[in-house]
VMD Tcl script that draws the C-alpha trace (Angstrom):
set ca {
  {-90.53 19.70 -18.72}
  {-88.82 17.04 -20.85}
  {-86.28 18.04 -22.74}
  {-84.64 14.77 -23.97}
  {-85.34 15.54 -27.30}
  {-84.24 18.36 -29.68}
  {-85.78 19.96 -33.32}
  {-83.47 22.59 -34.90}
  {-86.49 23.39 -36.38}
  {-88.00 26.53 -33.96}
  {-91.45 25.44 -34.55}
  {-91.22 21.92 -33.50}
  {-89.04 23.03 -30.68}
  {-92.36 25.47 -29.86}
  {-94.82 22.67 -30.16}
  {-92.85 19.97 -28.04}
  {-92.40 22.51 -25.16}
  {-96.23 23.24 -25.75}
  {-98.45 21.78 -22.40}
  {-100.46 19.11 -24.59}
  {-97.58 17.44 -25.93}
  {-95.88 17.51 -22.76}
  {-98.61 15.88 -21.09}
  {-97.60 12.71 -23.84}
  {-94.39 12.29 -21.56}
  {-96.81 10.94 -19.06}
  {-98.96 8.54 -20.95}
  {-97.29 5.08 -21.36}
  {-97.52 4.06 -25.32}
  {-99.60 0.63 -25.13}
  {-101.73 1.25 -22.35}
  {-102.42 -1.26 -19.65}
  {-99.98 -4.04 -21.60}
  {-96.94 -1.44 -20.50}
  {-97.99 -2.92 -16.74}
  {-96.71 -6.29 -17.26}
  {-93.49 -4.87 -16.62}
  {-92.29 -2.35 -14.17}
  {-89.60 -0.53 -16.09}
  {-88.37 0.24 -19.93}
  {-91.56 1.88 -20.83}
  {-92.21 3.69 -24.17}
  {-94.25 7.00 -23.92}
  {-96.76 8.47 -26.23}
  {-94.12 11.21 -26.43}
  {-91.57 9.08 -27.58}
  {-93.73 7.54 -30.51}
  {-94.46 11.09 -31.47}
  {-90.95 12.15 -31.32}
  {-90.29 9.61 -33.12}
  {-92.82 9.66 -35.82}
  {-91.87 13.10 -36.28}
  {-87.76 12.21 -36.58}
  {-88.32 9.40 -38.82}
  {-90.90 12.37 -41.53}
  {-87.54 14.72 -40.89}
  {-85.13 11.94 -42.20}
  {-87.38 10.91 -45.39}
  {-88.09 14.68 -46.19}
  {-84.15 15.51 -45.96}
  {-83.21 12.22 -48.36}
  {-85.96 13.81 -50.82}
  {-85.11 17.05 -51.13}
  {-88.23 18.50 -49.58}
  {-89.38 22.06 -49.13}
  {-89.13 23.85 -45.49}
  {-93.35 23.85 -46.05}
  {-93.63 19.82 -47.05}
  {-91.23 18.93 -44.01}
  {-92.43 21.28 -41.81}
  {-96.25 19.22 -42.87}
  {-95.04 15.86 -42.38}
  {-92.94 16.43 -39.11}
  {-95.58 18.56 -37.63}
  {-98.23 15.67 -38.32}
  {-95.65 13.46 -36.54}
  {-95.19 15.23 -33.93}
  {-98.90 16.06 -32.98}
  {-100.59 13.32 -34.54}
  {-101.38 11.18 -30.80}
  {-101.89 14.55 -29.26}
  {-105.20 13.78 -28.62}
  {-104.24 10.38 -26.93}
  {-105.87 9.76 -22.99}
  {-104.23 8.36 -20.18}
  {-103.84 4.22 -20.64}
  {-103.86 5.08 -24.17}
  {-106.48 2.61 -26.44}
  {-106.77 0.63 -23.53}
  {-109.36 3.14 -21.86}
  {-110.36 4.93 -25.33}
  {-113.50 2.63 -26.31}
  {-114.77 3.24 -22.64}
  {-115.16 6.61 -22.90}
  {-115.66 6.71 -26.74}
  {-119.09 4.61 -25.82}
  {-120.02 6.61 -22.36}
  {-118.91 10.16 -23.69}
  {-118.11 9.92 -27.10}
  {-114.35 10.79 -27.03}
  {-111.73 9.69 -29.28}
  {-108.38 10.36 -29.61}
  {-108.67 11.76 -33.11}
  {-111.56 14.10 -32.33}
  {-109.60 15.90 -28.73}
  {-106.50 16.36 -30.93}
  {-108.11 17.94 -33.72}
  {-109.64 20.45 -30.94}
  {-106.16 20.44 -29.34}
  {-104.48 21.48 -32.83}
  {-107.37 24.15 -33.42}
  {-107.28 25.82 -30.34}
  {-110.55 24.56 -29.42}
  {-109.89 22.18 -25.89}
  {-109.50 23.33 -22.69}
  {-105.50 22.06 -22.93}
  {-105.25 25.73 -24.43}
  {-104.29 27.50 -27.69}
  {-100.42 27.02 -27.51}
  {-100.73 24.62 -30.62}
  {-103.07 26.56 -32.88}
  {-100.60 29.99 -31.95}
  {-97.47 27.90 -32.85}
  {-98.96 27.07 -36.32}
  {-100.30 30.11 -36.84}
  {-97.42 31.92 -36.27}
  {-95.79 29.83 -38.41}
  {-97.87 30.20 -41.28}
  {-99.10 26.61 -41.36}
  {-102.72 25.81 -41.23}
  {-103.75 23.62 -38.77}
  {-106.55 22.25 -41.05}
  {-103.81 20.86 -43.55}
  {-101.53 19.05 -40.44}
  {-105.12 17.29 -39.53}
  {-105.70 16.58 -42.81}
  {-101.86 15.12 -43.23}
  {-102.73 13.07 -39.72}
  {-106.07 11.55 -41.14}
  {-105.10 10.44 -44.16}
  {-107.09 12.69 -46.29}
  {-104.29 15.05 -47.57}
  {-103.29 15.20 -51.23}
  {-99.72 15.67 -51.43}
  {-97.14 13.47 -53.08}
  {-96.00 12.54 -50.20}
  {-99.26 11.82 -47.93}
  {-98.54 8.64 -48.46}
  {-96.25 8.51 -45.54}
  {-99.58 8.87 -43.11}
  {-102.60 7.25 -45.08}
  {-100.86 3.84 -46.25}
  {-100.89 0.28 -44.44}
  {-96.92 0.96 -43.93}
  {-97.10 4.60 -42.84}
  {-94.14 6.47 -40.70}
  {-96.91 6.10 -37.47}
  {-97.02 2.43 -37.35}
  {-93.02 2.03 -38.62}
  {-91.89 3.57 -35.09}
  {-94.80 2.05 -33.53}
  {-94.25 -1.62 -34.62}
  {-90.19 -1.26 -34.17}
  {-91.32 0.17 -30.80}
  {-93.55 -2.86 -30.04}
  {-90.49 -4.98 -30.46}
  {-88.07 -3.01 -28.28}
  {-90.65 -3.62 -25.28}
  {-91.42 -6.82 -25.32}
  {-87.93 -7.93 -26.05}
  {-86.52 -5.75 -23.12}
  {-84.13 -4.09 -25.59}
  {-83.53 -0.07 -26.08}
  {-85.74 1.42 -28.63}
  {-85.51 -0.25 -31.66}
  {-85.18 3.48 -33.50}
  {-82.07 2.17 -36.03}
  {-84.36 -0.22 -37.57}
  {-87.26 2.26 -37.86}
  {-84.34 4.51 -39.44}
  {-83.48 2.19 -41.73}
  {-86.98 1.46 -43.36}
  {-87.38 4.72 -43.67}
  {-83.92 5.76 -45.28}
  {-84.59 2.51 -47.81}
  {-87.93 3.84 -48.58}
  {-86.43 7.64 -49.12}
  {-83.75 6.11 -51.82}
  {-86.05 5.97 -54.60}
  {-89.14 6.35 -56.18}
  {-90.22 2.62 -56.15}
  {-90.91 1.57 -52.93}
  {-88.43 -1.28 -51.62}
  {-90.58 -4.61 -51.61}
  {-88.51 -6.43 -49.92}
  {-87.72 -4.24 -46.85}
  {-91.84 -3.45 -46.89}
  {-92.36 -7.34 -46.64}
  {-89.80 -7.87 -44.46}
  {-91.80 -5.23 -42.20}
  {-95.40 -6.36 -42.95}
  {-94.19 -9.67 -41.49}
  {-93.10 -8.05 -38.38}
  {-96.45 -6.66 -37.61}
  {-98.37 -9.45 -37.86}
  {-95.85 -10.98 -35.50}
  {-96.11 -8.31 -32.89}
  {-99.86 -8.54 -32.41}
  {-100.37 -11.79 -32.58}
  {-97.15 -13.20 -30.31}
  {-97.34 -9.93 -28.05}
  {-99.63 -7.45 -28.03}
  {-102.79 -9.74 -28.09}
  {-100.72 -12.27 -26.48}
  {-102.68 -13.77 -22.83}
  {-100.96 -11.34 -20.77}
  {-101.68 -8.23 -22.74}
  {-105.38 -8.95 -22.73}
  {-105.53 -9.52 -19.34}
  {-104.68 -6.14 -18.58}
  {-106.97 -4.33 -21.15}
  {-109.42 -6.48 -19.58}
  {-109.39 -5.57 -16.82}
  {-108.89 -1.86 -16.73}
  {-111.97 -1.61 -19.06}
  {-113.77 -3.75 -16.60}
  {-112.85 -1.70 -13.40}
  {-113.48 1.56 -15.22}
  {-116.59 0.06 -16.92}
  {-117.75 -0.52 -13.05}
  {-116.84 3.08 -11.96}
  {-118.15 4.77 -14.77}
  {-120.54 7.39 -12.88}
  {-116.55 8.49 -10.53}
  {-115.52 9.74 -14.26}
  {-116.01 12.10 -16.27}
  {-115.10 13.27 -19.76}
  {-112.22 15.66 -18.92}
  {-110.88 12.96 -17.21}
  {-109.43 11.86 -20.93}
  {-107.39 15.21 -21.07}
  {-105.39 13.87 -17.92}
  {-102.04 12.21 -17.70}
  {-101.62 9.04 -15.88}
  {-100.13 10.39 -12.85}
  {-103.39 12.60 -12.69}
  {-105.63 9.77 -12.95}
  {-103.64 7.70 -10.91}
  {-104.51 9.92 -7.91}
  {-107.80 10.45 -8.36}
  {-108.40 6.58 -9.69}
  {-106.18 4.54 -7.10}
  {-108.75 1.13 -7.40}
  {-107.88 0.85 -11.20}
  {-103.57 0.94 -10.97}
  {-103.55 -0.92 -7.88}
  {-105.70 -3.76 -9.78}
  {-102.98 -3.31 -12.76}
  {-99.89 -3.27 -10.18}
  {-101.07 -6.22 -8.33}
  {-101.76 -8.07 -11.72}
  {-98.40 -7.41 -12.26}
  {-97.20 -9.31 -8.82}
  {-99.17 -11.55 -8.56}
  {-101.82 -12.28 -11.53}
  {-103.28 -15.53 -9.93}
  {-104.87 -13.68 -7.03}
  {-107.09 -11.94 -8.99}
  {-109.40 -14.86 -8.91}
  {-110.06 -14.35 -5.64}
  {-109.74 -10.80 -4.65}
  {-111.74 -9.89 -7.65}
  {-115.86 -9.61 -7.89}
  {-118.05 -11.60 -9.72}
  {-118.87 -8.48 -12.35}
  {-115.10 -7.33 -12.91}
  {-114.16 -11.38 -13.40}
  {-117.29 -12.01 -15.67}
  {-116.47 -8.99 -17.80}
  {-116.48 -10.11 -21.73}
  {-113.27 -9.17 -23.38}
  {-112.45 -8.46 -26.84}
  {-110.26 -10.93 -28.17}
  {-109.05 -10.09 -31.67}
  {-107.24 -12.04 -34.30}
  {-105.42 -10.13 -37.36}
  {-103.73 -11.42 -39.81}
  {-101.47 -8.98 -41.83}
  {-101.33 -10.35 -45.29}
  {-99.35 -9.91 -48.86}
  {-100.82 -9.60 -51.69}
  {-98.00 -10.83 -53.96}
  {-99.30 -10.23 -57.26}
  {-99.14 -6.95 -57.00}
  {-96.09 -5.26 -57.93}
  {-94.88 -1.92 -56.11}
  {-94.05 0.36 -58.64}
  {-95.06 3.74 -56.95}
  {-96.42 4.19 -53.39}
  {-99.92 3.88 -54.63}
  {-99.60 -0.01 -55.18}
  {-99.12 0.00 -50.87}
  {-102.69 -0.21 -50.11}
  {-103.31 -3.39 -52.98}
  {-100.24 -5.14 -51.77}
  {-100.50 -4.82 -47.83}
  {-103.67 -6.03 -45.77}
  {-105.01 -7.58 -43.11}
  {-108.32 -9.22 -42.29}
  {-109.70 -9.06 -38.49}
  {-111.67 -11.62 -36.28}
  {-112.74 -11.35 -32.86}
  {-114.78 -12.96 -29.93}
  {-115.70 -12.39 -26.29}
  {-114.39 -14.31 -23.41}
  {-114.90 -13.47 -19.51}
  {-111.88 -11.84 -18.18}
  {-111.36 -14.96 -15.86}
  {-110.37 -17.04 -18.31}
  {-107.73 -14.90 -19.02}
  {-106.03 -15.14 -15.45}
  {-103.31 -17.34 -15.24}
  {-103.36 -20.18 -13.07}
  {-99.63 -20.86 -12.98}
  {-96.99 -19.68 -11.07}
  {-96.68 -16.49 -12.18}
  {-93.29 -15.36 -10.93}
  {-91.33 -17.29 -13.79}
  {-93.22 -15.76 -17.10}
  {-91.44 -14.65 -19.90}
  {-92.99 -11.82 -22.39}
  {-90.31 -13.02 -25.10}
  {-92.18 -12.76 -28.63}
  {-92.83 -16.33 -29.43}
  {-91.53 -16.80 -33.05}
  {-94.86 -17.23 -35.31}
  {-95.34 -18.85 -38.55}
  {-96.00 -15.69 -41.05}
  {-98.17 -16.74 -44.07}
  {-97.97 -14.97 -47.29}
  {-101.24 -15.37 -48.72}
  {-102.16 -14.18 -52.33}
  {-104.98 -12.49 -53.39}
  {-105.91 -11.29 -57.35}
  {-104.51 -8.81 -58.99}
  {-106.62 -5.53 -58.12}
  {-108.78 -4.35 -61.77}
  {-108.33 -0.62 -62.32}
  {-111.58 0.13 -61.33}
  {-111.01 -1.34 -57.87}
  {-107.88 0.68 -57.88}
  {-109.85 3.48 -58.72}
  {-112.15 3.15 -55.92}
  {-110.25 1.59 -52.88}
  {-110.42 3.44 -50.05}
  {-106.83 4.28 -48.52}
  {-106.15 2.25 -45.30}
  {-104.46 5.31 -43.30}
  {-107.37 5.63 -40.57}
  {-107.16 2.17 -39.91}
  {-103.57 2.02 -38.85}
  {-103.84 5.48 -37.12}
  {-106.51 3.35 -34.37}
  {-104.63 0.86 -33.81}
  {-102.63 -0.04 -30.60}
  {-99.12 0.06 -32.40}
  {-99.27 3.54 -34.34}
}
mol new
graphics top color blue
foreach p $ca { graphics top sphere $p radius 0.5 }
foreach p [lrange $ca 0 end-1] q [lrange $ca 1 end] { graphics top cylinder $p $q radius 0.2 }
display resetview
């Protein structure tokens, strides 16, 4: 059992001995991209440990009740819950062949209702909190003051996740302080702290365009979804309630492909088969913009000031193979060019009817 981290709170100290978020110590937090290098992994169970420090921090600057905290750090805490092994790398494989998500097996984890077991649901329950409301909190549809802090474009999910992000690829601890500090800025007041929000928005458009969908990274999302893809019929759908060391033995093909990518990348040309090295991979382009006629004068204004827009085209996986000598790469983030670009003012009706952008940054790789 891990026991690195510590809640004086009894129930979080309940749910993070509790078996499902255990089995997070055991799932690596970006999926096939933490195989490009060997060591100074992030876990799911970090993130969420994280997550869930960084809703304790902003509910103690504010004053919060025990209830409101106990909400937001719960949500935190159990909000990836549901996450398989390789993380999103494997999730739109068995979303498509067996219609699992993440979000759907941890709302069954966190209502007793998956074959993980009920350790969750009697935690809460004992507790007094519903487990209806922490879902709620974790999908963006909750109607608190302070719901913000999930539902948003700069939620406390992709805050650790993005500062995480940053820590990997630049072979650094995690880069917790900095989460820490956005969040302390953003607990100071009531008007949320432009500059520190840009400043942040900046980074994430940085970290998937120079790293996570750098070459490298979708080379190995490639090709775990084509080897799985392959060996579809050897699976099944509780195989997305195991760990990584679980599928590991029963899956040995797939993480000796993504340990030998990792030694030697250029072989794969030839050790490879035609179907695996033909397989079409999603390449993706986002670009995280500000709106900067739009003021932020409460937390509402986050979803009109913050967005992105998303392209994205196929390529066979062999084009993704490098053809260099791979024993000299470098996974530094290349320093990008980040482009502000305005957009009018929102009318109120829009503001009226926009839609918050919480589930979209709760799907992506870096929350």
């Amino acid at each position: 059992m891990n026991t690195r981290y510590a809640f004086e709170d009894p129930l979080l100290r309940e749910l993070t001995r509790s078996r499902p978020v255990q089995r997070l110590t055991r799932i690596g937090f970006l999926g096939a991209v933490d195989r490009i290098q060997s060591r100074n992994w992030h876990t799911r169970h970090d993130h969420s440990v994280g997550v869930a420090r960084l809703a304790l921090l902003y509910a103690k600057n504010r004053g919060l009740s025990r209830h409101d905290t106990r909400v937001l750090a719960v949500a935190g805490l159990l909000h990836d819950v549901g996450h398989g092994p390789l993380s999103h790398t494997l999730e739109p494989i068995f979303k498509r062949q067996f219609g699992i998500t993440h979000h759907k097996a941890g709302f069954e984890i966190i209502r007793g209702e998956s074959s993980l077991g009920r350790e969750i649901l009697k935690a809460l329950t004992r507790h007094r909190l519903d487990p209806d409301e922490i879902i709620a909190m974790i999908e963006g549809t909750h109607r608190g003051r302070h719901a913000f802090l999930f539902s948003s474009p700069i939620n406390l999910d992709t805050i650790d996740g993005v500062t995480r992000c940053r820590s990997f690829f630049l072979r650094t601890r995690p880069d917790v302080q900095s989460a820490e500090r956005i969040v302390q800025t953003m607990s100071e007041t009531d008007t949320p702290p432009i500059r520190t929000l840009d400043s942040f928005w900046q980074l994430k458009h940085q970290m998937y365009n120079s790293a996570i969908h750098n070459r490298l990274g979708l080379l190995y999302d490639g090709l775990a979804q084509a080897v799985v893809t392959q060996d579809i019929d050897d699976f099944v759908p509780s195989d997305f309630l195991r760990d990584e060391e679980q599928l590991r033995r029963g899956k040995r093909r797939l993480f000796t492909l993504l340990d030998r990518a990792r030694r030697s990348p250029r072989t794969l040309r030839r050790e490879l088969s035609h179907p695996i090295l033909s397989h079409e991979v999603d390449v993706p382009r986002r670009t995280f913009f500000c709106n900067t006629s739009v003021a932020l004068k409460t937390s509402a204004d986050l979803i009109f000031r913050y967005g992105q827009n998303k392209t994205c085209h196929n390529i066979p996986l062999i084009d993704l193979i490098p053809t260099g000598d791979p024993t000299n790469c470098s996974y530094q983030i290349v320093q990008g060019e980040f482009s502000m670009l305005a957009r009018s003012a929102p009318t109120a009706a829009s503001r009226r009817c926009a839609r918050p952008l919480g589930a979209d940054s709760a799907t992506t790789r870096a929350s």
